[in-house]
C-alpha positions in Angstrom: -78.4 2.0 50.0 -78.4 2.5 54.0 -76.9 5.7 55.4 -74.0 4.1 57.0 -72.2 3.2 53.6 -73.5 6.5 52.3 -71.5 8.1 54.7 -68.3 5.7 54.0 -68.5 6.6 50.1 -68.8 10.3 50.8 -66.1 10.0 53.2 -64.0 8.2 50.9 -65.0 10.5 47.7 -64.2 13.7 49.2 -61.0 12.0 50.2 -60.1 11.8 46.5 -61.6 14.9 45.5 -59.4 17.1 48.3 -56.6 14.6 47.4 -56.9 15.9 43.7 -57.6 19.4 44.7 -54.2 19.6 46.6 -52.2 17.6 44.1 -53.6 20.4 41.5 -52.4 23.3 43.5 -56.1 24.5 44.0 -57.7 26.4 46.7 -60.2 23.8 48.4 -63.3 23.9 47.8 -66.9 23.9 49.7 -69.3 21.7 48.7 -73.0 22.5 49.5 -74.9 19.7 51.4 -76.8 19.2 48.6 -73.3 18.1 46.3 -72.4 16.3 49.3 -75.0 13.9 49.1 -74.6 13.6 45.1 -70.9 13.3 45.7 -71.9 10.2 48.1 -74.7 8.6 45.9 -72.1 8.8 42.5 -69.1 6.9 44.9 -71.9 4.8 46.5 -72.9 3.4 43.1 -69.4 3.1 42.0 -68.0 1.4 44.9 -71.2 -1.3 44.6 -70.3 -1.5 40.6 -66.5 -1.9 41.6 -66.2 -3.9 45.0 -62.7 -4.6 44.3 -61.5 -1.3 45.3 -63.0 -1.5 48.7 -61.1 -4.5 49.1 -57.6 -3.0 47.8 -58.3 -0.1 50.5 -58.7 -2.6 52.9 -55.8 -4.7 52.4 -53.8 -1.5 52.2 -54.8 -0.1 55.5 -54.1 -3.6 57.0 -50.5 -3.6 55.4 -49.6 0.0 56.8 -51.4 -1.0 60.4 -49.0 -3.7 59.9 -46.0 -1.9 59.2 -46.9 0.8 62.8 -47.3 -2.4 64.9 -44.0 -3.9 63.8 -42.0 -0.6 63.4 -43.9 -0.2 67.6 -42.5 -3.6 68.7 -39.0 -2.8 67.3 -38.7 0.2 69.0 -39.5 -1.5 72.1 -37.4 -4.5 71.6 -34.3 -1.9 70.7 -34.9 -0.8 74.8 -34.1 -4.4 76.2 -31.3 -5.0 73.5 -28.4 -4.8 76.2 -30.2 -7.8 78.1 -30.6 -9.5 75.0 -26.8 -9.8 74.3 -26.7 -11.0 78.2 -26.5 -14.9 77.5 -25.0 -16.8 80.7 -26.5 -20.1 81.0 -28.7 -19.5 78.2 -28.5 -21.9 75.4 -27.1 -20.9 72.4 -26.1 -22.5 68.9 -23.5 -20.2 66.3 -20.1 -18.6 66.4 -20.1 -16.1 69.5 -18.9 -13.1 67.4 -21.5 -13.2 65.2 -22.9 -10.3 63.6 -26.6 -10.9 64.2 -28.7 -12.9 66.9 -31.8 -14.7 66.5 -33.7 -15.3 70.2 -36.7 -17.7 70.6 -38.8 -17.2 73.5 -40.6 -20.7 74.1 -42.3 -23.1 75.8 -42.2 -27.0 75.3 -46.0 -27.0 75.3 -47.0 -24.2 72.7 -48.1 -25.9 69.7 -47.1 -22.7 67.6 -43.6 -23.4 69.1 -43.7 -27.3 68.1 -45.0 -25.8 64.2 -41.6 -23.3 64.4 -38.9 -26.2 65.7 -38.8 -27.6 61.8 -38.6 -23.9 60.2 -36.3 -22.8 62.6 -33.8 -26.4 62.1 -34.0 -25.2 58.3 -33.0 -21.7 58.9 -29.9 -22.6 61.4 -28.3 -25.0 59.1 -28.7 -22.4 56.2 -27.2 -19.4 58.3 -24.0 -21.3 60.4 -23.2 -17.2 60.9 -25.7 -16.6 62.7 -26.3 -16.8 66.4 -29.2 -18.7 68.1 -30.5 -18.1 72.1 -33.7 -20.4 73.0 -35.1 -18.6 75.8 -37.6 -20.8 77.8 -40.8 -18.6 78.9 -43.0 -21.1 80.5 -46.2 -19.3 80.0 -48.1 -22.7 80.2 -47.0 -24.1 83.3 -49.6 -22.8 85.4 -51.9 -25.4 83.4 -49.3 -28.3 82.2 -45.9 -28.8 85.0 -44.3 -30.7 82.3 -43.8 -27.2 81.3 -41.8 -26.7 83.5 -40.0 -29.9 84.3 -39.2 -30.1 80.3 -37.3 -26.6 80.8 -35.4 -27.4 83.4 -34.2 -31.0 82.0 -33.1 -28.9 79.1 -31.3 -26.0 80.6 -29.3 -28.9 82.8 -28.7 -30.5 79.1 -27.0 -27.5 78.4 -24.9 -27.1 80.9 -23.7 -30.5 81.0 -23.2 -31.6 77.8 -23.4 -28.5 75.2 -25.3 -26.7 72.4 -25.5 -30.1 69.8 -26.8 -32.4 72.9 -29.6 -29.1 73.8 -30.3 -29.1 70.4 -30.9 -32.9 70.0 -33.1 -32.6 73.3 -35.3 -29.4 72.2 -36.0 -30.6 68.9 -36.9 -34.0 70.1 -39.0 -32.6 72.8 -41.4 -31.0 69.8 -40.7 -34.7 67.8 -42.8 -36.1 69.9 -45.8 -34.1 68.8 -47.2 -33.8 72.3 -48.0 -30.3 73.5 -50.6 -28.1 75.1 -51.3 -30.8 77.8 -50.0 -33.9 75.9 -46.2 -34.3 76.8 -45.8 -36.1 79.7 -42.2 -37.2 82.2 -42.0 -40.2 80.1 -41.7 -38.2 77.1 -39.1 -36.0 78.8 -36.8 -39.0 80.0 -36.9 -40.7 76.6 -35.5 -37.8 75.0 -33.2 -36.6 77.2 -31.8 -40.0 77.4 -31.8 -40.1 73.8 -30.1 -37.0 73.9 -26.6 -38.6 75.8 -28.1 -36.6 79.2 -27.5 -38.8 82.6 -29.8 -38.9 85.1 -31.7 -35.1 86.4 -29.3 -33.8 88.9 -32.0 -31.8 91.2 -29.2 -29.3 92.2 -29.7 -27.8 89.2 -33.1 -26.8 89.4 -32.5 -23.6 91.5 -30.6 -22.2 88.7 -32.6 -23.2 86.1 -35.9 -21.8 87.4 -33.8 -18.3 88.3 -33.6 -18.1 84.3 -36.9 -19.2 83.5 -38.0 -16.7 85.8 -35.7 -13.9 84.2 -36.9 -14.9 81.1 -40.4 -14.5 81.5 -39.8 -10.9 83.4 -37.6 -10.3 80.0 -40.5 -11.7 77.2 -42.7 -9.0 79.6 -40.3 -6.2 79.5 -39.4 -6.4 76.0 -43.6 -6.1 75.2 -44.2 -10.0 73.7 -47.3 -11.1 74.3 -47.0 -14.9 73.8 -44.7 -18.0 72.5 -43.5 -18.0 70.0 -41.9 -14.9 70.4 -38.8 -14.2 67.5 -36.5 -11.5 67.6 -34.0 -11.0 65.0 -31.7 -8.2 65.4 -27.7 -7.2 65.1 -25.7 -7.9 68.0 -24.5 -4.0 67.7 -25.8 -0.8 66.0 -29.4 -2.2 66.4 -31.7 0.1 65.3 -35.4 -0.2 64.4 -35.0 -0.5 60.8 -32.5 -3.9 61.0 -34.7 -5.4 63.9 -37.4 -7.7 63.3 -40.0 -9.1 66.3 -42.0 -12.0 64.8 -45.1 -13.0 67.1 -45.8 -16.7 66.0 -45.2 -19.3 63.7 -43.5 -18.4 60.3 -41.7 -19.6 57.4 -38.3 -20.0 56.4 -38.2 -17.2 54.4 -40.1 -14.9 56.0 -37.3 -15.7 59.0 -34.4 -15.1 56.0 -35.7 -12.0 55.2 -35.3 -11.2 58.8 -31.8 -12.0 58.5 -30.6 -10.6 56.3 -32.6 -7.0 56.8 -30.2 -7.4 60.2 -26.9 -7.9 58.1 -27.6 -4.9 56.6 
């Protein structure tokens, strides 16, 4: 038995035994070095008998670091909330009085972003309520320009022609199944055409990279540290408890359960 998980059992027994002491409405108790070490030895060989119980601990612990971190990024998503609800010339499906807003920070290369599009299809047409902003943060462009390029035929999709021709676009875009590298012009011609979008009007691209760029100081501002980045909160009274920040790929329900903690 080496010292170091020794040291964890006695750790973790005298845990209990104060735990039970208190609970008891005992004065605490000194233990001698001597019971110390027996007090170790006796958890030691339990914990080696019952390995399950380290494993409960375990997945405990990670449930309630789980719980800080999320409870953490709430609170600092509740800071930005007035930018947020500021959504000129950002895209936007859902009734404008809607109760609660669901904003996707993305990029048209993220893979995780291309695994969400499906989930996040499902989820819209189950909560027409509900308020969608897709936020382009172009975290990849530095390595891909389609990044970029992709972004900005959208956002001129959107101005143009409306919320079901974005749509049509950004979910083709992740159709195609190219990302991180793989999408090319071609790609994003195809689909905008497909989409009813005319030909690029380059005017457009001044205003477009102005969001992009407020975007990305946004995603920054707001503490998300990479796309997919999901916030699900009311569009008034927001407090910590009905927000939700989701950093990544999910599921349909773990996105409804976001929901509807924010109708609450």
């Amino acid at each position: 038995m080496t010292n170091r998980f020794k040291a964890a059992a006695l750790s973790l027994a005298l845990s209990f035994t104060f735990a039970s002491i208190h609970a008891g409405a005992a004065e605490p108790q000194e233990f001698t070095p001597a019971q110390q070490s027996r007090i170790g030895e006796i958890a030691a060989d339990y914990l080696v008998a019952h390995p399950q119980v380290l494993i409960e601990v375990s997945k405990k612990l990670q449930a309630q670091q789980a719980a800080i971190k999320a409870q953490l990024m709430a609170q600092s998503v509740l800071k930005g909330h007035r930018l947020l609800m500021q959504l000129d010339g950002v895209p936007v499906k859902g009734p404008q009085k809607s109760k609660v807003i669901v904003t996707e920070f993305f990029d048209y290369e993220c893979i995780a972003c291309s695994m969400m599009a499906p989930v996040m299809e499902q989820v819209m047409v189950s909560n027409p309520d509900v308020r969608f902003a897709f936020r382009d943060w172009t975290i990849f462009a530095g390595h891909y320009p389609e990044s970029t390029q992709a972004s900005r035929r959208g956002l001129a999709i959107w101005k143009q022609k409306g919320a079901d021709a974005y749509m049509a676009y950004h979910n083709g875009i992740y159709g195609t199944g190219h990302n991180e590298g793989k999408l090319t012009s071609d790609d994003i011609e195809k689909v905008a055409t497909a989409a009813g979008a005319g030909e690029e009007d380059v005017a457009n691209r001044t205003a477009a990279d102005a969001l992009i760029a407020g975007n990305s100081a946004l995603a920054e501002l707001l503490g998300l540290n990479g796309t997919p980045g999901i916030i699900v909160m009311p569009a008034e009274n927001a407090t910590a408890d009905n927000t939700t920040v989701i950093p990544g790929a999910v599921s349909a329900q773990v996105m409804q359960q976001a929901i509807d903690n924010a109708m609450k």
